[in-house]
mmCIF file of the N, C-alpha and C atoms, coordinates in Angstrom:
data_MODEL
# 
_entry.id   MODEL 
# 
loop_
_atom_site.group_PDB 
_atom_site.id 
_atom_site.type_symbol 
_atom_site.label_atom_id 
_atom_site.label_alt_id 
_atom_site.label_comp_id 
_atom_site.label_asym_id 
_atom_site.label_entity_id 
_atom_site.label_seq_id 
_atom_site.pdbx_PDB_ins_code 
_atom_site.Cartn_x 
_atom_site.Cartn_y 
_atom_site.Cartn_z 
_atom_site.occupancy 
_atom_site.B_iso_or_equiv 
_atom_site.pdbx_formal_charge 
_atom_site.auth_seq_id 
_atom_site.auth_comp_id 
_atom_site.auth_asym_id 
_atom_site.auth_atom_id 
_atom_site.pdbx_PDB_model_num 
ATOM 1   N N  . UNK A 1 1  ? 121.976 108.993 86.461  1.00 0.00 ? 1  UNK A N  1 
ATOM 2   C CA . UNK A 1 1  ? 120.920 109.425 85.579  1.00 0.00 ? 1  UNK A CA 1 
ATOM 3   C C  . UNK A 1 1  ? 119.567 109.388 86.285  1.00 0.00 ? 1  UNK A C  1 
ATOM 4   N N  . UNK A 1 2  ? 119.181 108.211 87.174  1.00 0.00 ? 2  UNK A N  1 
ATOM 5   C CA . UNK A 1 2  ? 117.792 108.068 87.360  1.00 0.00 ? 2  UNK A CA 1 
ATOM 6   C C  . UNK A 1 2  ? 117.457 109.407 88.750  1.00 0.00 ? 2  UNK A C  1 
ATOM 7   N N  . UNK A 1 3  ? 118.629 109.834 89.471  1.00 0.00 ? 3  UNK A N  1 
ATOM 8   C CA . UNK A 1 3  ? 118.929 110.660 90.428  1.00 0.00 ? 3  UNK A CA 1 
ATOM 9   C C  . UNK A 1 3  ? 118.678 111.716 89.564  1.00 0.00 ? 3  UNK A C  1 
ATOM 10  N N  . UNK A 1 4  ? 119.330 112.554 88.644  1.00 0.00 ? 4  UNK A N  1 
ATOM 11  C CA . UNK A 1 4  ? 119.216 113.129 87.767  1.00 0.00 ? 4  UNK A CA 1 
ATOM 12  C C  . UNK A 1 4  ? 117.558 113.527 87.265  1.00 0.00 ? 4  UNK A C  1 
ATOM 13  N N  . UNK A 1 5  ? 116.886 112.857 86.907  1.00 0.00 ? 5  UNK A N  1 
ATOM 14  C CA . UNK A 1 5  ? 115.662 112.136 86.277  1.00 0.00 ? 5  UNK A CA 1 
ATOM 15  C C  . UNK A 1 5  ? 114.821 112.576 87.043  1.00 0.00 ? 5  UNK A C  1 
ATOM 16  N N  . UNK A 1 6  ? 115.440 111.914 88.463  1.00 0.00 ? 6  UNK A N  1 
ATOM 17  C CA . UNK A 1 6  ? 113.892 112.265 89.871  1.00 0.00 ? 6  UNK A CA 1 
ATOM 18  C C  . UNK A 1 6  ? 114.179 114.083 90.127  1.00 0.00 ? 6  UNK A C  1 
ATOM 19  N N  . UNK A 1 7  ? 115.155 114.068 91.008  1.00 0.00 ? 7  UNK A N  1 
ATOM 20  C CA . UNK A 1 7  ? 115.003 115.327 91.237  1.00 0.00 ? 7  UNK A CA 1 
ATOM 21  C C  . UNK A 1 7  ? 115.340 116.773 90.591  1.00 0.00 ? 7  UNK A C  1 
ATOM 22  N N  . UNK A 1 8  ? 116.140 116.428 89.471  1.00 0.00 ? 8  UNK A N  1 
ATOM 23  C CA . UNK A 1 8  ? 116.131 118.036 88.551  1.00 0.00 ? 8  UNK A CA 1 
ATOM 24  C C  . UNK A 1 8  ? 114.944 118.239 87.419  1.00 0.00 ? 8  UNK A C  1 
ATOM 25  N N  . UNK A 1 9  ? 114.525 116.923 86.770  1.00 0.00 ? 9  UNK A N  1 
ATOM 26  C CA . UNK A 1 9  ? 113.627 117.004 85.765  1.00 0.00 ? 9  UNK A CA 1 
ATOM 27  C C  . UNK A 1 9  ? 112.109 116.810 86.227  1.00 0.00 ? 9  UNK A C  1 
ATOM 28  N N  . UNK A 1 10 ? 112.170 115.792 87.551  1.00 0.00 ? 10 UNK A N  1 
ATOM 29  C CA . UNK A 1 10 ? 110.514 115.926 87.852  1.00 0.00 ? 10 UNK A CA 1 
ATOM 30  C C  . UNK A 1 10 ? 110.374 116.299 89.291  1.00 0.00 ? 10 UNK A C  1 
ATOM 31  N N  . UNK A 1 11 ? 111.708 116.695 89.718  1.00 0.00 ? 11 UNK A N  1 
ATOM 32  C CA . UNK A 1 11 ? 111.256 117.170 91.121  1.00 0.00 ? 11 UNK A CA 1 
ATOM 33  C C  . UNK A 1 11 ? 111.042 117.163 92.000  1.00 0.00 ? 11 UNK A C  1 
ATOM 34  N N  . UNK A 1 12 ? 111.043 115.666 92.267  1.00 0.00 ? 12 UNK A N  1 
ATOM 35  C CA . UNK A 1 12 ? 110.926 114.730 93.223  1.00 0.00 ? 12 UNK A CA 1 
ATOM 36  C C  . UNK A 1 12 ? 111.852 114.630 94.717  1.00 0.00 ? 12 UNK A C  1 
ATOM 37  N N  . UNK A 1 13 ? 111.104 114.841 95.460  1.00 0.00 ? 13 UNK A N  1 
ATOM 38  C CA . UNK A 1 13 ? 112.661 114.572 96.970  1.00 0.00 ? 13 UNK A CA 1 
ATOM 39  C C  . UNK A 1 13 ? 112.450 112.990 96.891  1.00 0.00 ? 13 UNK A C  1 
ATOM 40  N N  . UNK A 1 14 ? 113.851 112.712 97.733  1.00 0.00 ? 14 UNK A N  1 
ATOM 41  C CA . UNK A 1 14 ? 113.980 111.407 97.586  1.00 0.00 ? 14 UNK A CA 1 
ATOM 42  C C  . UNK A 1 14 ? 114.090 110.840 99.230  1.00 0.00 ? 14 UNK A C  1 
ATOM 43  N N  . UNK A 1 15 ? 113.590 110.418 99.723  1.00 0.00 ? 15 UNK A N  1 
ATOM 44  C CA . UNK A 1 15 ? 113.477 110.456 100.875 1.00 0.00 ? 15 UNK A CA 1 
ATOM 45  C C  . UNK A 1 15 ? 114.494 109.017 101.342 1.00 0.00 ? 15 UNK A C  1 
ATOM 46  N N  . UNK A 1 16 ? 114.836 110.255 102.699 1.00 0.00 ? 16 UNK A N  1 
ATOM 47  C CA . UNK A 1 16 ? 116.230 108.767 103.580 1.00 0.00 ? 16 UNK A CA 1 
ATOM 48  C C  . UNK A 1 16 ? 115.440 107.692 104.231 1.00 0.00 ? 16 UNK A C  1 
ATOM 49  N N  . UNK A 1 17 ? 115.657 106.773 103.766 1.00 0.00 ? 17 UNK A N  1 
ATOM 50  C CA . UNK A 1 17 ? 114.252 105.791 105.174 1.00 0.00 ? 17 UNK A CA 1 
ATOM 51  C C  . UNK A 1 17 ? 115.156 104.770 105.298 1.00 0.00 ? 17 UNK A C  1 
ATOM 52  N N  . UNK A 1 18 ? 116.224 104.787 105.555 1.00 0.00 ? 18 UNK A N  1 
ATOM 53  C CA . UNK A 1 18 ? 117.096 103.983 105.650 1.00 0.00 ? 18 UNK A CA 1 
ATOM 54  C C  . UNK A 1 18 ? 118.844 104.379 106.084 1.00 0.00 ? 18 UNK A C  1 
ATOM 55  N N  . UNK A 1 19 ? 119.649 103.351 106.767 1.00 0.00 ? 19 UNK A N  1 
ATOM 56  C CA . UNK A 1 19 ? 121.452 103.902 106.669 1.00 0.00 ? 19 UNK A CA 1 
ATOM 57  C C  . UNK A 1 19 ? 121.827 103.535 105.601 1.00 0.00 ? 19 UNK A C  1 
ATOM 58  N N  . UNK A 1 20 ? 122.522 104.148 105.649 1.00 0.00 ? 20 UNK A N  1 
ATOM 59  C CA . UNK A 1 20 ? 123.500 104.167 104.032 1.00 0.00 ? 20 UNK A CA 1 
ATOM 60  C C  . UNK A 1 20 ? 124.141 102.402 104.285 1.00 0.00 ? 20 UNK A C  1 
ATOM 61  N N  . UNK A 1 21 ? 124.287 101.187 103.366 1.00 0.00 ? 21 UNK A N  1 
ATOM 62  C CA . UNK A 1 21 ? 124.588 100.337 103.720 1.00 0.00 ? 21 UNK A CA 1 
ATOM 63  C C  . UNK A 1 21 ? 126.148 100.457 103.711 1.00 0.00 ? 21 UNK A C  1 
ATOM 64  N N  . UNK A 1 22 ? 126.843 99.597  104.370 1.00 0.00 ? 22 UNK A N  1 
ATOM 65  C CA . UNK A 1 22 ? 128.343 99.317  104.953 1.00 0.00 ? 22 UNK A CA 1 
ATOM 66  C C  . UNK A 1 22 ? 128.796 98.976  103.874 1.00 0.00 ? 22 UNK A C  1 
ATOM 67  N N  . UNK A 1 23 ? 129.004 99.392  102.281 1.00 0.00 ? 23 UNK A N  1 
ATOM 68  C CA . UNK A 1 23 ? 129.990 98.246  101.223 1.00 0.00 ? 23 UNK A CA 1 
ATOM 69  C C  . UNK A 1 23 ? 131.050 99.051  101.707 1.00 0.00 ? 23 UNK A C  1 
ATOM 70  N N  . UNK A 1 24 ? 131.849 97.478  101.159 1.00 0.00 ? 24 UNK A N  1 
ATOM 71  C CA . UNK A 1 24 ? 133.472 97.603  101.356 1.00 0.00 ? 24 UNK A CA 1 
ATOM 72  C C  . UNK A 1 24 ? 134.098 98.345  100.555 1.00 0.00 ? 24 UNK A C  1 
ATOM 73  N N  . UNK A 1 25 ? 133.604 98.851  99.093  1.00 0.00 ? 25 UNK A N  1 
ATOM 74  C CA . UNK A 1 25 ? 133.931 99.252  98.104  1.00 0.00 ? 25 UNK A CA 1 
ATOM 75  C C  . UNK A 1 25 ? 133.409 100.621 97.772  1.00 0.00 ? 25 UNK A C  1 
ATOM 76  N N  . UNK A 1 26 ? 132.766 101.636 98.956  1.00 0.00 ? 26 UNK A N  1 
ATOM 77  C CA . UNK A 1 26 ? 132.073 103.109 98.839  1.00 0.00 ? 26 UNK A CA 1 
ATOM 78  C C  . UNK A 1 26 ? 133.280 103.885 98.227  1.00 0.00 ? 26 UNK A C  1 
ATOM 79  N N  . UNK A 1 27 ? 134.582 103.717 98.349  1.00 0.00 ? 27 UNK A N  1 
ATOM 80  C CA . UNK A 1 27 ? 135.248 104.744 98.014  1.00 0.00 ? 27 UNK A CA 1 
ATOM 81  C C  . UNK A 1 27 ? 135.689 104.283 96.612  1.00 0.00 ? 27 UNK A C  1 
ATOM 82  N N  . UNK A 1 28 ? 135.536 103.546 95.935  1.00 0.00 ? 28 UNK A N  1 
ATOM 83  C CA . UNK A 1 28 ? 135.432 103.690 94.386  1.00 0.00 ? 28 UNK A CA 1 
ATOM 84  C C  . UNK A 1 28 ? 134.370 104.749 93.773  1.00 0.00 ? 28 UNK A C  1 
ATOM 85  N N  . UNK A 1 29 ? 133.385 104.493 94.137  1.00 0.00 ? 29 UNK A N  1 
ATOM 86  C CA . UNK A 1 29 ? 132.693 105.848 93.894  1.00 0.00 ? 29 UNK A CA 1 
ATOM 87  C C  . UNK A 1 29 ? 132.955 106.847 93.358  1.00 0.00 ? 29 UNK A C  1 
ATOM 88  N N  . UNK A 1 30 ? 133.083 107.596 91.861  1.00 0.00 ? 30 UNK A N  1 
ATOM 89  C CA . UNK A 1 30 ? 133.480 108.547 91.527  1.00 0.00 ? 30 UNK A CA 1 
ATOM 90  C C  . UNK A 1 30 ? 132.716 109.959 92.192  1.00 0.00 ? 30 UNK A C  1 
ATOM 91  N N  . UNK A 1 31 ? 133.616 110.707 92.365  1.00 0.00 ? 31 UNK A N  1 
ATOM 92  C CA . UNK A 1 31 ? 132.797 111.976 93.052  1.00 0.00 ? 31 UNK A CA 1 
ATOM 93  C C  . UNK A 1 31 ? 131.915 112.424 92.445  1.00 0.00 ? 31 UNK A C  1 
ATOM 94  N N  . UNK A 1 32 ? 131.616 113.080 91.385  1.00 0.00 ? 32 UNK A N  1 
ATOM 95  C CA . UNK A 1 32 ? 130.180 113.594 90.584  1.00 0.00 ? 32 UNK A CA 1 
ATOM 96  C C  . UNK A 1 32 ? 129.131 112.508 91.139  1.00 0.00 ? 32 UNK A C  1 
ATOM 97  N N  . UNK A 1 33 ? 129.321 111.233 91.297  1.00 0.00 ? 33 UNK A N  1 
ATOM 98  C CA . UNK A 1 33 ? 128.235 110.380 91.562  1.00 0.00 ? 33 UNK A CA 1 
ATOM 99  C C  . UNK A 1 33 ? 127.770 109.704 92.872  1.00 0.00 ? 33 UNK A C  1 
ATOM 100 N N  . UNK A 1 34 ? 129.012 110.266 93.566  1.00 0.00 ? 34 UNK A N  1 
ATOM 101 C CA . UNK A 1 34 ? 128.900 110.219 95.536  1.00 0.00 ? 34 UNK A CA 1 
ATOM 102 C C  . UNK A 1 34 ? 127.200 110.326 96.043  1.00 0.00 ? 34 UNK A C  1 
ATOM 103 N N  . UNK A 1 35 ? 126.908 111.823 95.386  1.00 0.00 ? 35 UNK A N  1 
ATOM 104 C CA . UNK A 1 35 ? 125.830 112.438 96.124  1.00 0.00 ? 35 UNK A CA 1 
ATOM 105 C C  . UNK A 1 35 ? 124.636 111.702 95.618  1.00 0.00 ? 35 UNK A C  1 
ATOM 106 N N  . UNK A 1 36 ? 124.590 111.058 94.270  1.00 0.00 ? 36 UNK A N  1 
ATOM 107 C CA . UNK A 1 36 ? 123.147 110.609 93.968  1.00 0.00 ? 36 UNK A CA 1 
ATOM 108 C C  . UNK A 1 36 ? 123.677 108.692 94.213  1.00 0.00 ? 36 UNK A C  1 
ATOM 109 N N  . UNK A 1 37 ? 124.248 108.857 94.304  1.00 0.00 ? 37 UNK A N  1 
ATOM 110 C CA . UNK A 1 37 ? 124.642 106.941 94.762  1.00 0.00 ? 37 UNK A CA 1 
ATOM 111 C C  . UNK A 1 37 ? 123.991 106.953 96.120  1.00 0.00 ? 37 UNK A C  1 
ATOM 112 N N  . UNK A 1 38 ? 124.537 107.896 97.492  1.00 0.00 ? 38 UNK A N  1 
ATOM 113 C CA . UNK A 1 38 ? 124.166 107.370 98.293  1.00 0.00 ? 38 UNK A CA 1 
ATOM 114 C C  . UNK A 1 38 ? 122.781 107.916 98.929  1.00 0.00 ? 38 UNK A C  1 
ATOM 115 N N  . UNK A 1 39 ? 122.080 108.719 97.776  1.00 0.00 ? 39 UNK A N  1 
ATOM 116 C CA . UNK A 1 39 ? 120.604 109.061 98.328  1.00 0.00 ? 39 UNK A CA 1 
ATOM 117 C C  . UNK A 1 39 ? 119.555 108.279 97.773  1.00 0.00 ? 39 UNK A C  1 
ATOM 118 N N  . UNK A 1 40 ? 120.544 107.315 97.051  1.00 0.00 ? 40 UNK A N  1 
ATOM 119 C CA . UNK A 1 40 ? 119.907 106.457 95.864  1.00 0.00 ? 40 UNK A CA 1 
ATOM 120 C C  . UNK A 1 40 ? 119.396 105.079 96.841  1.00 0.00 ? 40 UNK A C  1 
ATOM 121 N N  . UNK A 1 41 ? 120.794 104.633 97.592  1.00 0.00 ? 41 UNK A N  1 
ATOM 122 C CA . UNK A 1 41 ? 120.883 104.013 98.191  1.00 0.00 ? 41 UNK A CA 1 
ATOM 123 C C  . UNK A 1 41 ? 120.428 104.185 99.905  1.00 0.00 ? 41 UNK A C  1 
ATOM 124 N N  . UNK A 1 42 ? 119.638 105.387 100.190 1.00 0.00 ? 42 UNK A N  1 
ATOM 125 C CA . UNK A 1 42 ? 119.516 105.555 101.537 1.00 0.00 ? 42 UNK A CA 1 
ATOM 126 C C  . UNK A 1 42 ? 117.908 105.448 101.651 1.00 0.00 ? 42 UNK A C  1 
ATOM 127 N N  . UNK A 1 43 ? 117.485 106.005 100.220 1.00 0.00 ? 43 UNK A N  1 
ATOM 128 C CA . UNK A 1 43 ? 116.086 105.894 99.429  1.00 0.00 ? 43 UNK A CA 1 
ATOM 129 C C  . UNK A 1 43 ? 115.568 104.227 99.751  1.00 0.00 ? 43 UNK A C  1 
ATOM 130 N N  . UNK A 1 44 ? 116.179 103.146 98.977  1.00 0.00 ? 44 UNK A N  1 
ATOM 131 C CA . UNK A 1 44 ? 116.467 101.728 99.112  1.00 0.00 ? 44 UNK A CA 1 
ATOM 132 C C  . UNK A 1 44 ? 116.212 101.675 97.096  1.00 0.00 ? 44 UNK A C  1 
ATOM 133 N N  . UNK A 1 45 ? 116.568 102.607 96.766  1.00 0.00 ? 45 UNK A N  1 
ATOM 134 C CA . UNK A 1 45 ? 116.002 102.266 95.133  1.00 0.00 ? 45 UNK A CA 1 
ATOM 135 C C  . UNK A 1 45 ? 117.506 101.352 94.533  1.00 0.00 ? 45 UNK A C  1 
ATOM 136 N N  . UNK A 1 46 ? 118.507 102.210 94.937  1.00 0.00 ? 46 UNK A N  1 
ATOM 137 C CA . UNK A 1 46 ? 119.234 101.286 95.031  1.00 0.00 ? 46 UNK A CA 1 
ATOM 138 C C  . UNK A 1 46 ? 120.039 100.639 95.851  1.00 0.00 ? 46 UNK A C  1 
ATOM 139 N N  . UNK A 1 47 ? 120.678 99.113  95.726  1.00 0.00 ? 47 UNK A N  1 
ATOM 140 C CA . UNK A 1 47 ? 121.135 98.332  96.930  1.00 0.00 ? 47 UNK A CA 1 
ATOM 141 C C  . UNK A 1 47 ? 122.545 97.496  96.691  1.00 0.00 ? 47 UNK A C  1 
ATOM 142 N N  . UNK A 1 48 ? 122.777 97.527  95.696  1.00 0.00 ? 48 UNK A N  1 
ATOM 143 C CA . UNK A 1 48 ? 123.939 96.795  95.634  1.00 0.00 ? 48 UNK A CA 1 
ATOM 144 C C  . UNK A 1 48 ? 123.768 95.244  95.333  1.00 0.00 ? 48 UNK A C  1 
ATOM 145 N N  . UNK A 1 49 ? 124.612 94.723  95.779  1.00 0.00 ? 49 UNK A N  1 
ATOM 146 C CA . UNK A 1 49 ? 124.484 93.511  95.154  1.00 0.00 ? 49 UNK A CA 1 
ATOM 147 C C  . UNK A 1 49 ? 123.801 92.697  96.429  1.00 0.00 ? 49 UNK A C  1 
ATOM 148 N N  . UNK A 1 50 ? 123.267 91.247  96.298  1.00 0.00 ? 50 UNK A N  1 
ATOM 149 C CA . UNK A 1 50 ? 122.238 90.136  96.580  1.00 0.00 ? 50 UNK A CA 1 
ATOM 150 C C  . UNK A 1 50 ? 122.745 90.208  98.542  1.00 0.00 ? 50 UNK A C  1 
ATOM 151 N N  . UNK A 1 51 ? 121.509 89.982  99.223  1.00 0.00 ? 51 UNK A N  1 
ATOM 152 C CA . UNK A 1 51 ? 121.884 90.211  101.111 1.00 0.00 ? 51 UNK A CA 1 
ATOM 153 C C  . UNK A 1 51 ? 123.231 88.900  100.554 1.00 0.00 ? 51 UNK A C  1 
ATOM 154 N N  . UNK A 1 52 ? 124.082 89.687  101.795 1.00 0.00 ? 52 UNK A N  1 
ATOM 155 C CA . UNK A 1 52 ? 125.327 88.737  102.137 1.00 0.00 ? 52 UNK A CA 1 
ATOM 156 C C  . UNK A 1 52 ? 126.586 88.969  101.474 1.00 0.00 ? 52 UNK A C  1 
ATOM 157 N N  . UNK A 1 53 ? 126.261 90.112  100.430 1.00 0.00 ? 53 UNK A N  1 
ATOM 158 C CA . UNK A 1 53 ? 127.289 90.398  100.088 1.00 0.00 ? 53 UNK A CA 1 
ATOM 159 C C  . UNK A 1 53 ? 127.665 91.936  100.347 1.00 0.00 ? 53 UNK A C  1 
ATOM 160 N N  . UNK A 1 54 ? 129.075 92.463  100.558 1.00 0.00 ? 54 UNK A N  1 
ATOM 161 C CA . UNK A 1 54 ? 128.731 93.828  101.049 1.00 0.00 ? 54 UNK A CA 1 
ATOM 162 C C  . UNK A 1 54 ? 129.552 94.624  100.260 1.00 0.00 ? 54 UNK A C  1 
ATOM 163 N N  . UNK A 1 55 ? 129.138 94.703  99.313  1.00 0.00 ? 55 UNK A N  1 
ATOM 164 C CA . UNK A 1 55 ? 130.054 95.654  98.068  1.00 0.00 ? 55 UNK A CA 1 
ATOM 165 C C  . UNK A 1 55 ? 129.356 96.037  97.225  1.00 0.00 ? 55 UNK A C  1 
ATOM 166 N N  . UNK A 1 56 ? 129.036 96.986  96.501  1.00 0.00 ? 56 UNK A N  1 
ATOM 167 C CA . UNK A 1 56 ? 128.565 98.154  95.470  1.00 0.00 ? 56 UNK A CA 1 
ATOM 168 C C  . UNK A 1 56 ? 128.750 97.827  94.187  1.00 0.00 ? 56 UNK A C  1 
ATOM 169 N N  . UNK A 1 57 ? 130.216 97.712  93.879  1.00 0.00 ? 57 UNK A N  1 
ATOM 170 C CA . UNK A 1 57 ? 130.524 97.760  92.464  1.00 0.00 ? 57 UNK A CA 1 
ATOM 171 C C  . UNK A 1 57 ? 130.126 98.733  91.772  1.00 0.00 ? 57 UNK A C  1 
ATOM 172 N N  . UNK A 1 58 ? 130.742 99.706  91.924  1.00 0.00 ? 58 UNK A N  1 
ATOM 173 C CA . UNK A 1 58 ? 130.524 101.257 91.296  1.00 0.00 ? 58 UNK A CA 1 
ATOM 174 C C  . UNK A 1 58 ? 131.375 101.263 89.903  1.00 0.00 ? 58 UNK A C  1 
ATOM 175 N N  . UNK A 1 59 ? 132.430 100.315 89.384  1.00 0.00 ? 59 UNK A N  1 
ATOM 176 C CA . UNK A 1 59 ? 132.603 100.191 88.354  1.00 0.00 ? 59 UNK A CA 1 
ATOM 177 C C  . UNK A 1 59 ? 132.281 99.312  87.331  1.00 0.00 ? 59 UNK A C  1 
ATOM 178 N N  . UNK A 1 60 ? 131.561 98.448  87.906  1.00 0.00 ? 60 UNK A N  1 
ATOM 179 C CA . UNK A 1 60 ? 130.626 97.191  87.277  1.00 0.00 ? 60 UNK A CA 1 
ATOM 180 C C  . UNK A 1 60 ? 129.587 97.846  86.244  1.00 0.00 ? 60 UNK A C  1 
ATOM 181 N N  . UNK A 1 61 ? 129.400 97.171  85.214  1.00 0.00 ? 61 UNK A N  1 
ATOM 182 C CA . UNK A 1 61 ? 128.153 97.498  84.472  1.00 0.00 ? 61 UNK A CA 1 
ATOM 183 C C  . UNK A 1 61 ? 127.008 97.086  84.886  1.00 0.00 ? 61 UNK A C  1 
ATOM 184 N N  . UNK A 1 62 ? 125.938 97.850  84.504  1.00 0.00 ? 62 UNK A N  1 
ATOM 185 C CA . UNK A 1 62 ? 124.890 97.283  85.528  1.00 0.00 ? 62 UNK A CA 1 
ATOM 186 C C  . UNK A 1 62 ? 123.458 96.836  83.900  1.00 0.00 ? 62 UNK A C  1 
ATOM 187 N N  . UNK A 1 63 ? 123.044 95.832  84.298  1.00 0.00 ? 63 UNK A N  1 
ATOM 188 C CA . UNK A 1 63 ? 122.565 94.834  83.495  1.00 0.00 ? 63 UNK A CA 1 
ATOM 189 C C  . UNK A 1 63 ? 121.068 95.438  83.175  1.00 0.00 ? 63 UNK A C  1 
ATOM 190 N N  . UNK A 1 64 ? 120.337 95.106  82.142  1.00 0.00 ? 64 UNK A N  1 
ATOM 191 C CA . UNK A 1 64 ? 119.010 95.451  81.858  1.00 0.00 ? 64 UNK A CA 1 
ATOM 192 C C  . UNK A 1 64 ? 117.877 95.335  82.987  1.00 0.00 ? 64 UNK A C  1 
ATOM 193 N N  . UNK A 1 65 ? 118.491 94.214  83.458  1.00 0.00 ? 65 UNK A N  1 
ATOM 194 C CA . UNK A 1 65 ? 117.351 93.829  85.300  1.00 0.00 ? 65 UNK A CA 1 
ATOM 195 C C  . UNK A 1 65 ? 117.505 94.544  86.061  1.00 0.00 ? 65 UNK A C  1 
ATOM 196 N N  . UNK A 1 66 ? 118.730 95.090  86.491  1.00 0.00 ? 66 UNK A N  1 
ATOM 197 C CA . UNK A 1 66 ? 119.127 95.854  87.578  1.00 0.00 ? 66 UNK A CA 1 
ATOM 198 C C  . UNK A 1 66 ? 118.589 97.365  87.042  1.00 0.00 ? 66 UNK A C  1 
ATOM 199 N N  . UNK A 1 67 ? 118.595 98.006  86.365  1.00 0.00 ? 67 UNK A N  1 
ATOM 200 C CA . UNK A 1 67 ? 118.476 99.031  85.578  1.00 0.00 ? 67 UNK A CA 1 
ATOM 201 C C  . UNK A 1 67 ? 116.800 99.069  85.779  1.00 0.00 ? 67 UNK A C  1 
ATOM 202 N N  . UNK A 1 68 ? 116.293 98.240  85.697  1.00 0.00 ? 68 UNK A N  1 
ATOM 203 C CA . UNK A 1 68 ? 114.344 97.782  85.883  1.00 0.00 ? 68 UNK A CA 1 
ATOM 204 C C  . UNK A 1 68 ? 114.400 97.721  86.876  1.00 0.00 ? 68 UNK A C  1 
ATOM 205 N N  . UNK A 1 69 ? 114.744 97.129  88.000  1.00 0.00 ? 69 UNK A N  1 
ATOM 206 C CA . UNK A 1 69 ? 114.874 97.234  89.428  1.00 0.00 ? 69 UNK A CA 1 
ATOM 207 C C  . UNK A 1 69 ? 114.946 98.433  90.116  1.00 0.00 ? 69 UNK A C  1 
ATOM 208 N N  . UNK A 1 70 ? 115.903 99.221  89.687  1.00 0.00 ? 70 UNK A N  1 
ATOM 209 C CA . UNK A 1 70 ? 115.951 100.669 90.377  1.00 0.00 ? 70 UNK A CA 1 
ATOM 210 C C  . UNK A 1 70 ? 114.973 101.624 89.583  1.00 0.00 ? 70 UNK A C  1 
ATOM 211 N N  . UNK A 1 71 ? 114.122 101.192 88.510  1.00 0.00 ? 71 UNK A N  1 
ATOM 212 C CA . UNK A 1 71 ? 113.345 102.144 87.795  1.00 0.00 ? 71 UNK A CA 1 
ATOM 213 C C  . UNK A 1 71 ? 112.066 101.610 89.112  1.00 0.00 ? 71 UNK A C  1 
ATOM 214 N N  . UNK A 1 72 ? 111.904 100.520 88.759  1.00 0.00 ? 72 UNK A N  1 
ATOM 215 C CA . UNK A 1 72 ? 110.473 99.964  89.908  1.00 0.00 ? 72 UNK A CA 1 
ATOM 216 C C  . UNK A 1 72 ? 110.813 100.480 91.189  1.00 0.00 ? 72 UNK A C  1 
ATOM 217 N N  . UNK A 1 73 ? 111.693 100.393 91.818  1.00 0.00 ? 73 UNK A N  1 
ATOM 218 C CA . UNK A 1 73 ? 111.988 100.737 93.223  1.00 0.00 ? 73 UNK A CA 1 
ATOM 219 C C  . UNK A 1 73 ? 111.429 102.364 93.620  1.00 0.00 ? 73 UNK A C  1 
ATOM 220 N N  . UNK A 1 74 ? 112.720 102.723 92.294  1.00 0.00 ? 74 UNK A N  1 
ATOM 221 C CA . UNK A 1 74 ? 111.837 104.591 92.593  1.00 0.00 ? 74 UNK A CA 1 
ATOM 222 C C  . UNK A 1 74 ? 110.475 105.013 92.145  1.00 0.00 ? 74 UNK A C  1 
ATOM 223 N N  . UNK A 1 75 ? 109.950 104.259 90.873  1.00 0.00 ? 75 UNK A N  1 
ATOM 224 C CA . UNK A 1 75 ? 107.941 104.419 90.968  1.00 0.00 ? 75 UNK A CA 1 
ATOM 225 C C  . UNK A 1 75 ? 107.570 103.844 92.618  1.00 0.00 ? 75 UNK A C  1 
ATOM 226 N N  . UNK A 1 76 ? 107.838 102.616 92.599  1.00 0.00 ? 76 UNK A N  1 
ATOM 227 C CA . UNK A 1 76 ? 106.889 102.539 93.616  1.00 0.00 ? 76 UNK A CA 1 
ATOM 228 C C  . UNK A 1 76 ? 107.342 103.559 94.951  1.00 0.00 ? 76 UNK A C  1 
ATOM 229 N N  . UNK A 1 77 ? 108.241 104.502 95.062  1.00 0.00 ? 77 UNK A N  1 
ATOM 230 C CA . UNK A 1 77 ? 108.173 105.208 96.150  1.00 0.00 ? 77 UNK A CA 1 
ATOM 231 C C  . UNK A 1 77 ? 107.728 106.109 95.860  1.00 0.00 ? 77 UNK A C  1 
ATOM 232 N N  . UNK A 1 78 ? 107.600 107.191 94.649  1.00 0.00 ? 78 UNK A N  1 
ATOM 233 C CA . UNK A 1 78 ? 106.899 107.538 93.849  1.00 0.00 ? 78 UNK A CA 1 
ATOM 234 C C  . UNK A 1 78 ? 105.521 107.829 94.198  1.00 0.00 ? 78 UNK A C  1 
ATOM 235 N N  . UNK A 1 79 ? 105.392 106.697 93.590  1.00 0.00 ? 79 UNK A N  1 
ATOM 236 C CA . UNK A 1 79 ? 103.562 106.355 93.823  1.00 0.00 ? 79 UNK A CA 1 
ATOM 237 C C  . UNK A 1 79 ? 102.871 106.208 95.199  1.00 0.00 ? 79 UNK A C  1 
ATOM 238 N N  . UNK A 1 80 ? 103.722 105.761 96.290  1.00 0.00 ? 80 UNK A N  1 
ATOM 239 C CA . UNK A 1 80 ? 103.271 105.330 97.563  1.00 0.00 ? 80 UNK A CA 1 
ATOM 240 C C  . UNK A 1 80 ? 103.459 106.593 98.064  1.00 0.00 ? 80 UNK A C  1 
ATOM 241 N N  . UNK A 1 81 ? 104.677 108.067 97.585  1.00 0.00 ? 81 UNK A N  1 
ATOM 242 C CA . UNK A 1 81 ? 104.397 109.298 98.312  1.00 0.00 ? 81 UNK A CA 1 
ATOM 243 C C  . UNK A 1 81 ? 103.356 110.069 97.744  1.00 0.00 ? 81 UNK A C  1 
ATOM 244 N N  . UNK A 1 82 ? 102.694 109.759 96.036  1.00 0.00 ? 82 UNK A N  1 
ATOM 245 C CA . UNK A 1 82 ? 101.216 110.438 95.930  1.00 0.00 ? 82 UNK A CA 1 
ATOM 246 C C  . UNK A 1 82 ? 100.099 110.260 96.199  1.00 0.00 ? 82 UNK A C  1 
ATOM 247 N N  . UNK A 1 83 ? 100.301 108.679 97.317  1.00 0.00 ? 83 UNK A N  1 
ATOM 248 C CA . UNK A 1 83 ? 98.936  108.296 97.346  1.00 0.00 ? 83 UNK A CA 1 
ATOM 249 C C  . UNK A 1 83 ? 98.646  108.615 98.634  1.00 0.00 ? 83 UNK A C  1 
# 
């Protein structure tokens, strides 16, 4: 959705500034959501779970914090590419 959000509704490129991280778990990944998971994640808006652990959890629910986390992550890149 927030992939969705940035670049079809406001347009936004999402820029790579980063490798795609190593989880053990990339190929759970449903395909419709391949392409905005890992630009999501190459962006750094999103990251997966806490350093030290190296897995995604692409079928995990993702919690009210985490959900605020990747909203803040993509403003502030956002904001730091209009300023």
């Amino acid at each position: 959705m927030l992939y969705n959000y940035a670049m079809k509704f406001k347009g936004y490129e999402i820029p790579q500034n980063r490798e795609m991280p190593d989880f053990r778990d990339l190929g759970q990944i449903d395909l419709w959501a391949e392409t905005a998971a890992k630009a999501l994640a190459e962006a750094g808006i999103l990251s997966g779970l806490p350093e030290g652990e190296d897995a995604f959890k692409p079928k995990a629910d993702t919690t009210r914090g985490e959900a605020a986390q990747m909203f803040m992550n993509l403003l502030r890149l956002v904001v730091s590419d209009d300023a």
